[in-house]
N, C-alpha and C positions, 0 to 999 in steps of 0.2 A: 447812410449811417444807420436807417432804419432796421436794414436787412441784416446786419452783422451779428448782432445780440441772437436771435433766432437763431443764424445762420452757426453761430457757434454753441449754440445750446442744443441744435439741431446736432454737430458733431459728435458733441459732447453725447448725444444719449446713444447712438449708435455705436459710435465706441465703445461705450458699458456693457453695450447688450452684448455684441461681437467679442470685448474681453471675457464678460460673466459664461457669456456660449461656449468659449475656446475653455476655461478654467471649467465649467462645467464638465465635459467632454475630455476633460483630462484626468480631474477625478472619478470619472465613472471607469475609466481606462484601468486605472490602477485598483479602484475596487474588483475592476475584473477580472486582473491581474492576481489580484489578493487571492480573490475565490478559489481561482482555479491552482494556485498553488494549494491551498487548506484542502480543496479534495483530493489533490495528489497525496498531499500528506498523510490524511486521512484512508485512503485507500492501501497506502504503502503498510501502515502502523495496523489496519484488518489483516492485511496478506501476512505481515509477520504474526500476528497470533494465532493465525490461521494454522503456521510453518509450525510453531511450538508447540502448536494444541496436536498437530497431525502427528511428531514428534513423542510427545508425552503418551498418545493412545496408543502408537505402536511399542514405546517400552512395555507400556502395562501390559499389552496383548502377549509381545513375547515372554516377561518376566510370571504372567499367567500360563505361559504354555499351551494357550488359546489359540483360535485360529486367525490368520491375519487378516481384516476385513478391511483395510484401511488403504487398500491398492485406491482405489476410485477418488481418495482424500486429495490423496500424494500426487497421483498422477495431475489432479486439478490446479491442486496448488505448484507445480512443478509447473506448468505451463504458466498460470499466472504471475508467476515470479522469475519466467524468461521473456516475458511481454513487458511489466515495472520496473524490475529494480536491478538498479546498478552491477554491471558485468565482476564486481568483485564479491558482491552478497552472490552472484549466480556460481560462482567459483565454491566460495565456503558452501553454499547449499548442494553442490553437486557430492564434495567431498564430505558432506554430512551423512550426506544417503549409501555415499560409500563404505564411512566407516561403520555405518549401523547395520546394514548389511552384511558384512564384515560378522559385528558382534553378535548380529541374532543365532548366525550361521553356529559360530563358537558358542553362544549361551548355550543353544540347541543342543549340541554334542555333548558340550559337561555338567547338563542337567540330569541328575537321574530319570527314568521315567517312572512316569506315575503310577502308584497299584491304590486300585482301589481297598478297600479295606471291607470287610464286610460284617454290619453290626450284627 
């Protein structure tokens, strides 16, 4: 009868540790979990400002009538955005670059060109 008392406090504390271990080891799982969704998300949410900022420079460049410097952007972010993000953003983003391609081409044509002026 001696041995019992120990013998179940003995159980008793392995058990805690083995539960606190296994609950331990479950919550680190799902923090890990967490993370690496938050940088997914986080990297998704750069690549699209990245898309809009590449976007925004090339209207101003055309609508300047300047020269286009923004290949080396486009083409980065173009790959970047066939390695991430979902094959329906790849879809609209392909047709993006179509139609602006499209419209540089046209702005191009119906733009007068430029004379200088001379003070």
């Amino acid at each position: 009868m001696d041995i019992v008392a120990p013998a179940v406090a003995g159980f008793f504390a392995v058990t805690s540790a083995v539960l606190g271990w296994r609950l331990k080891r479950v919550s680190d799982e799902k923090d890990r979990k967490a993370s690496i969704k938050k940088e997914r998300l986080d990297e998704l949410k750069n690549l699209y400002m990245d898309v809009v900022a590449n976007f925004d420079g090339a209207f101003k460049q055309v609508a300047a009538q300047s020269e286009f410097t923004l290949s080396d952007g486009f083409s980065t972010t173009g790959a970047r955005l066939h390695l991430l993000a979902p094959h329906s953003i790849i879809e609209l983003y392909d047709e993006a670059c179509s139609l602006f391609d499209s419209w540089s081409i046209l702005h191009s044509k119906a733009t007068p060109p430029r004379r200088e002026v001379n003070a």
